[in-house]
Jmol script that loads the backbone (N, CA, C; Angstrom):
load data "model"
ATOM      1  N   UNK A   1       4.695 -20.953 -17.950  1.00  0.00           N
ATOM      2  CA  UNK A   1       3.539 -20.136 -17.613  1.00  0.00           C
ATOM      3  C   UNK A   1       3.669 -19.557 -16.214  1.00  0.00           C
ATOM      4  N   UNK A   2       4.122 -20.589 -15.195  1.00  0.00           N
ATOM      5  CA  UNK A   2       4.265 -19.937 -13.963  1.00  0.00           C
ATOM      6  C   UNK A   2       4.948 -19.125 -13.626  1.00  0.00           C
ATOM      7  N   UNK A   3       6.841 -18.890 -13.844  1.00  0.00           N
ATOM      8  CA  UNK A   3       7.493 -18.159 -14.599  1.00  0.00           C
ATOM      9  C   UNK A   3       7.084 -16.502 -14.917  1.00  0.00           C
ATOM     10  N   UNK A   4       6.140 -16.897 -15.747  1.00  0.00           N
ATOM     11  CA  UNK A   4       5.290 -15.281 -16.563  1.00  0.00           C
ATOM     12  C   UNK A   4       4.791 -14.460 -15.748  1.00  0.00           C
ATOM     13  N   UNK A   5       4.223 -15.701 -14.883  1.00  0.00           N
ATOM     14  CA  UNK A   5       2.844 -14.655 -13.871  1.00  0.00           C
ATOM     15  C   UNK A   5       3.870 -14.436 -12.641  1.00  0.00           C
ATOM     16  N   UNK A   6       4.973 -14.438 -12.478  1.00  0.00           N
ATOM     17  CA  UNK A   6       5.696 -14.116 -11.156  1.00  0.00           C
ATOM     18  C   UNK A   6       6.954 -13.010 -11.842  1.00  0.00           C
ATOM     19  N   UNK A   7       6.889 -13.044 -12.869  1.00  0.00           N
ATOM     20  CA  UNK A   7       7.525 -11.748 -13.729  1.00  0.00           C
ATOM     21  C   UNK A   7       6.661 -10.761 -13.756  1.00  0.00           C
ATOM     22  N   UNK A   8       5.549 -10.947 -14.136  1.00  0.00           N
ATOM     23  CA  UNK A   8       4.677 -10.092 -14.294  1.00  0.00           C
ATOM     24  C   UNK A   8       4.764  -9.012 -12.796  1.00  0.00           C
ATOM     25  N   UNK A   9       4.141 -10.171 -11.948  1.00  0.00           N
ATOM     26  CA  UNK A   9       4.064  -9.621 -10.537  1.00  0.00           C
ATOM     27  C   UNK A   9       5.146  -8.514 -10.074  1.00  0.00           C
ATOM     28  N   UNK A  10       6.201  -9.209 -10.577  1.00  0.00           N
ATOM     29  CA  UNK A  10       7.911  -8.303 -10.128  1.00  0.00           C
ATOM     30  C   UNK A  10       7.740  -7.048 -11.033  1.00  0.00           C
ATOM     31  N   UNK A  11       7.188  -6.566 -12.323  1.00  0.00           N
ATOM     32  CA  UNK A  11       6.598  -5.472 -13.107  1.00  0.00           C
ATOM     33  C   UNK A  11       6.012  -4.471 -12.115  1.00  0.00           C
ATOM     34  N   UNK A  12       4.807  -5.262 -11.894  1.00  0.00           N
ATOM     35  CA  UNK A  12       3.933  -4.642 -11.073  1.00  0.00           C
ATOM     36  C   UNK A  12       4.384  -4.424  -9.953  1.00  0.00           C
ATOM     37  N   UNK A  13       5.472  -4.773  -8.885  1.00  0.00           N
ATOM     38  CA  UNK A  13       5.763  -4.570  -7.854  1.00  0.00           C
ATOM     39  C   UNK A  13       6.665  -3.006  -7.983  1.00  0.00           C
ATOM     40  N   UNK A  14       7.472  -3.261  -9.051  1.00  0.00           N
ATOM     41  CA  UNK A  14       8.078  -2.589  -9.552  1.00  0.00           C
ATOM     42  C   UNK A  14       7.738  -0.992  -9.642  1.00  0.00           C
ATOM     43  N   UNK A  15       6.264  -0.846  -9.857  1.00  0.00           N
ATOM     44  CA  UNK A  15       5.643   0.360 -10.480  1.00  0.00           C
ATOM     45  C   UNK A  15       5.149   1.093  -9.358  1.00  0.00           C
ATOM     46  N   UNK A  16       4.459  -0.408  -8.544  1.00  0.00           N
ATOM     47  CA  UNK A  16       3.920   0.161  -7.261  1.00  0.00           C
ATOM     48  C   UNK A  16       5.231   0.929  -6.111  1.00  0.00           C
ATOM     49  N   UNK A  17       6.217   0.358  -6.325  1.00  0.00           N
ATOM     50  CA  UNK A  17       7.433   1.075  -5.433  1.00  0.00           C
ATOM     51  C   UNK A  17       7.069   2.753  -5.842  1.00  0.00           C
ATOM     52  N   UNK A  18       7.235   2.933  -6.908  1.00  0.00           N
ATOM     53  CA  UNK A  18       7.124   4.481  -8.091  1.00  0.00           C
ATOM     54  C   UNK A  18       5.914   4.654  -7.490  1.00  0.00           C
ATOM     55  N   UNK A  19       5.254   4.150  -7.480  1.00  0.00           N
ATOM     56  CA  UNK A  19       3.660   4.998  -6.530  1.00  0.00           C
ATOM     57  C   UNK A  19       3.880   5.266  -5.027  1.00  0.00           C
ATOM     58  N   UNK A  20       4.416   4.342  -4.703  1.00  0.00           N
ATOM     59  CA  UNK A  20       4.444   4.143  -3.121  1.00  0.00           C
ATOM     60  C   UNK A  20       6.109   5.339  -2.404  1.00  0.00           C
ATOM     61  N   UNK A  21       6.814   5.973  -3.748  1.00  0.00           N
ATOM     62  CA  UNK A  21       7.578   6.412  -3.294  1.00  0.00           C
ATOM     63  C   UNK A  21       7.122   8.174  -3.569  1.00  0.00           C
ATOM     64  N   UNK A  22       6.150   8.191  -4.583  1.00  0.00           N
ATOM     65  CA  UNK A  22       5.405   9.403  -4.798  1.00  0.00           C
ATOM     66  C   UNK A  22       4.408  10.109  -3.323  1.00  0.00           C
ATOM     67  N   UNK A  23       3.806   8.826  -2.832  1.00  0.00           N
ATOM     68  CA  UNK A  23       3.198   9.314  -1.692  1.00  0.00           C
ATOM     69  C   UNK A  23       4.087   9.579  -0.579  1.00  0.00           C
ATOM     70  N   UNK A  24       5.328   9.304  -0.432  1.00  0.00           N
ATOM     71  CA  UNK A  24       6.361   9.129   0.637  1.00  0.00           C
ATOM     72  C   UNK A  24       6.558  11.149  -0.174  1.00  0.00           C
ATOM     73  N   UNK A  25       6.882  11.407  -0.791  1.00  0.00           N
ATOM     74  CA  UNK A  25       7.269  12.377  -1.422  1.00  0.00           C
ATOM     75  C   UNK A  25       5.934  13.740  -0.907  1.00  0.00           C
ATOM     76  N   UNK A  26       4.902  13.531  -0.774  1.00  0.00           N
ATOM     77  CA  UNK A  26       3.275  14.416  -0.659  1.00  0.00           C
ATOM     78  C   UNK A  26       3.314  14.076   0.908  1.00  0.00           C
ATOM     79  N   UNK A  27       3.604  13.053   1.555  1.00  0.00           N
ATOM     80  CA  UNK A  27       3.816  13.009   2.511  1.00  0.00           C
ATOM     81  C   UNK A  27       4.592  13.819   3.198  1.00  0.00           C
ATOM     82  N   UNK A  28       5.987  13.871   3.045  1.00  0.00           N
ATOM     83  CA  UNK A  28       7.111  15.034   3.860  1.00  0.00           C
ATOM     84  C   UNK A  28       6.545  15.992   3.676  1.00  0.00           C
ATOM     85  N   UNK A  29       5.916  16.825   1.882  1.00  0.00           N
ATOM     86  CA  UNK A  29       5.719  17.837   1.913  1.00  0.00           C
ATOM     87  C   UNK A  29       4.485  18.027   2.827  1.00  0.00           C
ATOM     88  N   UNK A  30       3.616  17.543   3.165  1.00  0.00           N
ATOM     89  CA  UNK A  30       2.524  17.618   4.058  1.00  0.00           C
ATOM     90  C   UNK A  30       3.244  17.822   5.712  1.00  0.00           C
ATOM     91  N   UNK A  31       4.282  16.508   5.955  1.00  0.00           N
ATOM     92  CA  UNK A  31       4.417  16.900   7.564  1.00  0.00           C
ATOM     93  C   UNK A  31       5.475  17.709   7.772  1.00  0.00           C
ATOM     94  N   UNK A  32       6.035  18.118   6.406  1.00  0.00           N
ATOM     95  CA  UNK A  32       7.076  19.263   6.141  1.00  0.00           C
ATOM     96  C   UNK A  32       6.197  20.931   6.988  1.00  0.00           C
ATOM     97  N   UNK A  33       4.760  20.842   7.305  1.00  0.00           N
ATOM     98  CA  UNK A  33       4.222  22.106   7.215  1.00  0.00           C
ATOM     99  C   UNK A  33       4.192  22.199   9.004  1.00  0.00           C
ATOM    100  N   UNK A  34       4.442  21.189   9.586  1.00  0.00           N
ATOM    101  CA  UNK A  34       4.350  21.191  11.122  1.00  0.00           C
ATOM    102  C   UNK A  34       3.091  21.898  11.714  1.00  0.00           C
ATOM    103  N   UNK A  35       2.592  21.990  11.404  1.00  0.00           N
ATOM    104  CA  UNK A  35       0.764  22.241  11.498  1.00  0.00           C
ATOM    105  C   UNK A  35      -0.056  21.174  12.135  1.00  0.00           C
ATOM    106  N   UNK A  36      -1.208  21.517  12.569  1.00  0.00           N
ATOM    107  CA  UNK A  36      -2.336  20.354  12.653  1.00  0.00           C
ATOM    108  C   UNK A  36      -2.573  19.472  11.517  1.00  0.00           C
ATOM    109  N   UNK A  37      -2.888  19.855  10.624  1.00  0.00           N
ATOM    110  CA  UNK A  37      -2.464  19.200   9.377  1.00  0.00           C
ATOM    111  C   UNK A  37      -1.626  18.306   9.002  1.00  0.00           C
ATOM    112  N   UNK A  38      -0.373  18.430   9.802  1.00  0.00           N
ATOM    113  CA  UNK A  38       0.919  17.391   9.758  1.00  0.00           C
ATOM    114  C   UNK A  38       0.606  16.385  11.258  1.00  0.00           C
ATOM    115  N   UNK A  39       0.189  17.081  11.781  1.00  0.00           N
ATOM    116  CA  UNK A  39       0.147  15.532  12.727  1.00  0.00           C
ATOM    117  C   UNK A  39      -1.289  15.058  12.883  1.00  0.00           C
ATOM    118  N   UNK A  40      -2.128  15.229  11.917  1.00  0.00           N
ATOM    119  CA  UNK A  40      -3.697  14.414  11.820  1.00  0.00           C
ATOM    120  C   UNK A  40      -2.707  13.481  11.031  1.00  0.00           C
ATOM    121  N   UNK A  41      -1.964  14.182   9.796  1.00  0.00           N
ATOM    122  CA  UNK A  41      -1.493  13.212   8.874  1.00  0.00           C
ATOM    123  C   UNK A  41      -0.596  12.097   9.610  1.00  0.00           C
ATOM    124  N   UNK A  42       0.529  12.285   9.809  1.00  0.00           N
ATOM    125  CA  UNK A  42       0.990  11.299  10.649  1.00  0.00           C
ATOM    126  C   UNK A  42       0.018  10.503  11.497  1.00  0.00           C
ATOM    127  N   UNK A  43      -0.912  10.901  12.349  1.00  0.00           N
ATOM    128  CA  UNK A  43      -1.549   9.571  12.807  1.00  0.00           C
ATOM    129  C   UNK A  43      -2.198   8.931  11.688  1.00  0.00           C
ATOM    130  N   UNK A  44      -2.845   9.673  11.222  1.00  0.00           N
ATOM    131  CA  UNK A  44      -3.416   9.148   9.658  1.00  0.00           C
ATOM    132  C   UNK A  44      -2.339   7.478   9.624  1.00  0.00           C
ATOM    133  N   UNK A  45      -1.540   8.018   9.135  1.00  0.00           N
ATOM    134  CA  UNK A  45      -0.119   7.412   8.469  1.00  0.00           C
ATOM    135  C   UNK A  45       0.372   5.853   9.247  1.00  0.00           C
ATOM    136  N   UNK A  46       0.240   6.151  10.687  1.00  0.00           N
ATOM    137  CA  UNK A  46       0.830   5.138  11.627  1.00  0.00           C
ATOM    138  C   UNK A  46      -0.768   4.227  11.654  1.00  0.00           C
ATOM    139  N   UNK A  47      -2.136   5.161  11.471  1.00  0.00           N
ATOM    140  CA  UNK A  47      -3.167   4.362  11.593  1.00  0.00           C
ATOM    141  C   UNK A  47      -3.643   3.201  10.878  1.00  0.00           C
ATOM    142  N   UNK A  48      -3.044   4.228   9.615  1.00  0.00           N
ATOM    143  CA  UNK A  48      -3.331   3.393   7.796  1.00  0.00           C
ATOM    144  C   UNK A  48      -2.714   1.812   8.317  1.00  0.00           C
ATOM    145  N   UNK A  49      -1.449   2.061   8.908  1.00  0.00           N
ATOM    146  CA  UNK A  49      -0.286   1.001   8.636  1.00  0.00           C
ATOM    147  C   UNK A  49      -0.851  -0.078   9.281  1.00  0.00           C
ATOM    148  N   UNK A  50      -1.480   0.107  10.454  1.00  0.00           N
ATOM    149  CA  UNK A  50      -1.703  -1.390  11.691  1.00  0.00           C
ATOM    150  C   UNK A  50      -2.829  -1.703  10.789  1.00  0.00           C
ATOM    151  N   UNK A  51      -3.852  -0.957  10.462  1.00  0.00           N
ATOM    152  CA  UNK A  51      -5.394  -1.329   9.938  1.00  0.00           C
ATOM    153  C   UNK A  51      -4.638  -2.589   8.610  1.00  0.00           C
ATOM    154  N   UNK A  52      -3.639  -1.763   7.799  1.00  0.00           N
ATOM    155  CA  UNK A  52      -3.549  -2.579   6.578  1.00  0.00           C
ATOM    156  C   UNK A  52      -3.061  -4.026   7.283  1.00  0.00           C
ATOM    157  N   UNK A  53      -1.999  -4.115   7.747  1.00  0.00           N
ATOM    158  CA  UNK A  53      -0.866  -4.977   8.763  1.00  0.00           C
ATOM    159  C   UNK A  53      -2.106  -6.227   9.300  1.00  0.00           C
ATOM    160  N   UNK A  54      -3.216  -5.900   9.936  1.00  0.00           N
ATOM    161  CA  UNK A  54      -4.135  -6.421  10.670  1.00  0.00           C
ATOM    162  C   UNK A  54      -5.347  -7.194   9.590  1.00  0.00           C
ATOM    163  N   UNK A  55      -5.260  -6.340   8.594  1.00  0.00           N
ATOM    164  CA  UNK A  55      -5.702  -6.963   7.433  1.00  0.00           C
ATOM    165  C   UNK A  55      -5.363  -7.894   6.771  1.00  0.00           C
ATOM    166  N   UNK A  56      -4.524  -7.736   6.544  1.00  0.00           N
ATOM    167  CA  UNK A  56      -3.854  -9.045   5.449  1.00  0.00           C
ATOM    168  C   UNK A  56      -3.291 -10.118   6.785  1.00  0.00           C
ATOM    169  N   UNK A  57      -3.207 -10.071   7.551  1.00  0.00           N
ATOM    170  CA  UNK A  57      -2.928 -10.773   8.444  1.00  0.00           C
ATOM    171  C   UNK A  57      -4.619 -11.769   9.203  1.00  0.00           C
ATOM    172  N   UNK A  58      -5.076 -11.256   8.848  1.00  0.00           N
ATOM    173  CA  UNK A  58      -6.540 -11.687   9.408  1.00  0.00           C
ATOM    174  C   UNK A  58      -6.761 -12.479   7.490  1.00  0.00           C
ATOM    175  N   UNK A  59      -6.949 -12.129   6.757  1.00  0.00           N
ATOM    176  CA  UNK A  59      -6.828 -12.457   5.226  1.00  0.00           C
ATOM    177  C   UNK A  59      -6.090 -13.439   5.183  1.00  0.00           C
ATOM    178  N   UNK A  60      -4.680 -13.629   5.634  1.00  0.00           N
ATOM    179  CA  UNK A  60      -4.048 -15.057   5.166  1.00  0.00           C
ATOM    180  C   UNK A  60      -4.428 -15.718   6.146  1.00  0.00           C
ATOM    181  N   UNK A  61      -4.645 -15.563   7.256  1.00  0.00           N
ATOM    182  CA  UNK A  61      -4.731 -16.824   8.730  1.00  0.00           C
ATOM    183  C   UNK A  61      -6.199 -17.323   7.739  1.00  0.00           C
ATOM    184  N   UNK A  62      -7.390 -16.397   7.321  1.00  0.00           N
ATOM    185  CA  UNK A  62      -9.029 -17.060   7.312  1.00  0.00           C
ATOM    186  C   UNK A  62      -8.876 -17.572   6.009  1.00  0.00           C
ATOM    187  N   UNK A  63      -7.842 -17.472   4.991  1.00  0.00           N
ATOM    188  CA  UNK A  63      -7.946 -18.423   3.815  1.00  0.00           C
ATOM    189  C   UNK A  63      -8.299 -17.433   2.714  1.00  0.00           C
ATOM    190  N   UNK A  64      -8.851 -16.297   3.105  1.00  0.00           N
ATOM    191  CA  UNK A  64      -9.503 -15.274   1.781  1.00  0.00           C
ATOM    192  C   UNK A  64      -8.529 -14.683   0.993  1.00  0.00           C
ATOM    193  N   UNK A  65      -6.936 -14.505   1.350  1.00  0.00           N
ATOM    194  CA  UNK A  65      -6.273 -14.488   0.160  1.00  0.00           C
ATOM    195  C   UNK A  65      -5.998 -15.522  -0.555  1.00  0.00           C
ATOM    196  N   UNK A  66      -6.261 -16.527  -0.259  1.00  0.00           N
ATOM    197  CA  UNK A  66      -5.892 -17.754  -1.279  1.00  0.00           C
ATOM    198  C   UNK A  66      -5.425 -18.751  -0.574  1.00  0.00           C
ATOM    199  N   UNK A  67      -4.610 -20.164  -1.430  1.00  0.00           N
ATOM    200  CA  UNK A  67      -4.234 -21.157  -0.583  1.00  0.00           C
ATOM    201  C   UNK A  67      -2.695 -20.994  -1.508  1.00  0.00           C
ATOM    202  N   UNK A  68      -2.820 -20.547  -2.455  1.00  0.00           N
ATOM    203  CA  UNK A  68      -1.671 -20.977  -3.527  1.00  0.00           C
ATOM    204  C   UNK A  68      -0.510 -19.817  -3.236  1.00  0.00           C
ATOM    205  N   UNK A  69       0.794 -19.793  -3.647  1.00  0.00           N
ATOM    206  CA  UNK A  69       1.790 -18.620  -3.245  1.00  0.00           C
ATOM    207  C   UNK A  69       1.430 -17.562  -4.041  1.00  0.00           C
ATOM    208  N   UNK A  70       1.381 -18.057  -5.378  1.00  0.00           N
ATOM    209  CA  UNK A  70       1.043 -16.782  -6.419  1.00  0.00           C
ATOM    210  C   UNK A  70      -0.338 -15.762  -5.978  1.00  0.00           C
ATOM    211  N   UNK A  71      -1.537 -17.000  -5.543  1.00  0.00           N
ATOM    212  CA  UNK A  71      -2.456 -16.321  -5.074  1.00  0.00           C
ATOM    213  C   UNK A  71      -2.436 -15.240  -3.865  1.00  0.00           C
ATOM    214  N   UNK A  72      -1.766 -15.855  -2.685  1.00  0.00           N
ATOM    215  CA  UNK A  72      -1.895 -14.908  -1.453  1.00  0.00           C
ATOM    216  C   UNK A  72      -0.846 -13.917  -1.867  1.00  0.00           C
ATOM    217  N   UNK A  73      -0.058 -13.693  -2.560  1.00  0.00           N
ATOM    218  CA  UNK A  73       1.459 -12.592  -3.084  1.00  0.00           C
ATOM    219  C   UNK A  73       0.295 -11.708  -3.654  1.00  0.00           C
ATOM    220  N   UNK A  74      -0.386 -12.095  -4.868  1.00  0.00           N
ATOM    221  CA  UNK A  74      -1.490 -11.201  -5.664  1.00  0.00           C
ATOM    222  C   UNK A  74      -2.620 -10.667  -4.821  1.00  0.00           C
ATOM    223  N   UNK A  75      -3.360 -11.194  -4.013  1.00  0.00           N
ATOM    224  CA  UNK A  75      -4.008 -10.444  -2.957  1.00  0.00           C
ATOM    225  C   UNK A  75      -3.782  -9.188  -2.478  1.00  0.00           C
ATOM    226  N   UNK A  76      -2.405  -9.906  -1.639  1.00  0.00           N
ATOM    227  CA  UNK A  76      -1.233  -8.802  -0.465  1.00  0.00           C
ATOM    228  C   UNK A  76      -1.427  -7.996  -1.653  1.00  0.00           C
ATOM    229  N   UNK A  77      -1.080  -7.529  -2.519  1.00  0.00           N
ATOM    230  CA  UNK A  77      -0.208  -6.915  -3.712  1.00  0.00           C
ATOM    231  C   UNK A  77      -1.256  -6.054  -3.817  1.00  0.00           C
ATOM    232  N   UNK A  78      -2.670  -6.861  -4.292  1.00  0.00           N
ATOM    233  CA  UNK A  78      -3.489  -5.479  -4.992  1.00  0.00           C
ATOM    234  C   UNK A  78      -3.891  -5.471  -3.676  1.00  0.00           C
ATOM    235  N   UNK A  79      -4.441  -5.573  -2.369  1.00  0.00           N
ATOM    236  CA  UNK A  79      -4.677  -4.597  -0.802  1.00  0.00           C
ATOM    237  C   UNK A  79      -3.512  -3.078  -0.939  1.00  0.00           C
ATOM    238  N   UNK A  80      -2.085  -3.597  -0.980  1.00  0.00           N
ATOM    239  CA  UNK A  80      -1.505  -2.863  -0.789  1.00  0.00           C
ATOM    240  C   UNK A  80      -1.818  -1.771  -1.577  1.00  0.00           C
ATOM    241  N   UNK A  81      -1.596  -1.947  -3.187  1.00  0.00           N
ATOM    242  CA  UNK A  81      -1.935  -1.179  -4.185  1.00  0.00           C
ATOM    243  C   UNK A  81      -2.849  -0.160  -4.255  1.00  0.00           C
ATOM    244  N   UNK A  82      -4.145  -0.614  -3.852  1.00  0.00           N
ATOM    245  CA  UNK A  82      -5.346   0.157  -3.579  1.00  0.00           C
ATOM    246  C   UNK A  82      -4.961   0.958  -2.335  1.00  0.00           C
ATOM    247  N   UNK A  83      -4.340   0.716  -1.121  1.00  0.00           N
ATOM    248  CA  UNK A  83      -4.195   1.522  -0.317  1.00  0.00           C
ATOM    249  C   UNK A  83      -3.264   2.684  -0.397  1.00  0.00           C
ATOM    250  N   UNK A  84      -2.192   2.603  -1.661  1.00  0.00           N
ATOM    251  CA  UNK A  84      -1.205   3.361  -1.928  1.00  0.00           C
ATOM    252  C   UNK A  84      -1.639   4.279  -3.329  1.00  0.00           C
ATOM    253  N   UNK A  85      -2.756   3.762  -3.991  1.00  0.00           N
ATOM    254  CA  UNK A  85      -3.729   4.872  -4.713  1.00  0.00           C
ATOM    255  C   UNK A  85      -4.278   5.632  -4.260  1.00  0.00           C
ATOM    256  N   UNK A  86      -5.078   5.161  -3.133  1.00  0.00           N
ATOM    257  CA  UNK A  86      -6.303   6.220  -2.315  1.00  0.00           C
ATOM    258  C   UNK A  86      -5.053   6.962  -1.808  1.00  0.00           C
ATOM    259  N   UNK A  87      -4.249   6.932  -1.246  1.00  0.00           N
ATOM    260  CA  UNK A  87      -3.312   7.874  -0.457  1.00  0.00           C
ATOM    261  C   UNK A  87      -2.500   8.965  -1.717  1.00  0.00           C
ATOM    262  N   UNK A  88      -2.441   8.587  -2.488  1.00  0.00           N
ATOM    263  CA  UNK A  88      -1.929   9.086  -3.683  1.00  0.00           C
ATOM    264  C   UNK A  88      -2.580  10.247  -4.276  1.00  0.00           C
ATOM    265  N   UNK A  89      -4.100   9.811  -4.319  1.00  0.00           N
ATOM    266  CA  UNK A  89      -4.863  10.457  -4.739  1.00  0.00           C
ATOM    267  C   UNK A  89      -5.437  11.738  -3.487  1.00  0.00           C
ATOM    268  N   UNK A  90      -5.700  11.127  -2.576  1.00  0.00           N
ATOM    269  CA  UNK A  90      -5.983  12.597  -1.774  1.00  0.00           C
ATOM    270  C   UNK A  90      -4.639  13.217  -0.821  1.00  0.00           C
ATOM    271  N   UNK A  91      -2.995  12.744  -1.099  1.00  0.00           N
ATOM    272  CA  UNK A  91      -2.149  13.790  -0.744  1.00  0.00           C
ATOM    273  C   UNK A  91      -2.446  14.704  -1.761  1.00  0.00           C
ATOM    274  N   UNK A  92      -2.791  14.084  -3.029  1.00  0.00           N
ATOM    275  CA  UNK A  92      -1.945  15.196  -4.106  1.00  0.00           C
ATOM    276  C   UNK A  92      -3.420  16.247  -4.493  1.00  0.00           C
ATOM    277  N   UNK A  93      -4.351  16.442  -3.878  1.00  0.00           N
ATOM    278  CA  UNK A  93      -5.579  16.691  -4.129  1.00  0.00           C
ATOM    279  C   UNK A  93      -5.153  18.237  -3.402  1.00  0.00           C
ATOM    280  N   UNK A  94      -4.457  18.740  -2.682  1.00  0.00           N
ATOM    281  CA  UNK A  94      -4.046  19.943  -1.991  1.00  0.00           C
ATOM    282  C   UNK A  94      -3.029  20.251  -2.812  1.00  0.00           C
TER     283      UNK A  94
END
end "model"
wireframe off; spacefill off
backbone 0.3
color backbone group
């Protein structure tokens, strides 16, 4: 059973790379335009990163991702996830 749910996870990690390499992709084309636009985005980008970084880091020290490995991995996992949707969703919205 334990096995399953850490396969599973490697699936899902899997898919999220394919998301997370789509926004890397809306990204260049965005700071590809060297505009104001490209460097709100970039701070955007470097801002997203510490906020998330500071998050899950404040999350595992206070116990709220979990106590168990599978648990705090699945936490990290869907934080990340959700943060690599919302970005997904409003690069590709232009």
């Amino acid at each position: 059973m334990c096995g399953l749910r850490w396969m599973t996870f490697a699936a899902d990690t899997m898919a999220l790379t394919v998301d997370a390499a789509a926004v890397v992709g809306l990204r260049l084309v965005r700071l590809s335009m060297l505009d104001a636009s490209a460097a709100a985005e970039a701070w955007l980008m470097v801002e997203e990163k510490w906020e998330s970084a500071a998050l899950l880091q404040w999350g595992a020290l206070s116990g709220q991702l979990g106590s168990r490995p599978h648990d705090v991995a699945s936490a990290s996992f869907d934080h990340v996830r959700r943060k690599v949707a919302a970005n997904r969703r409003r690069l590709a919205q232009r």
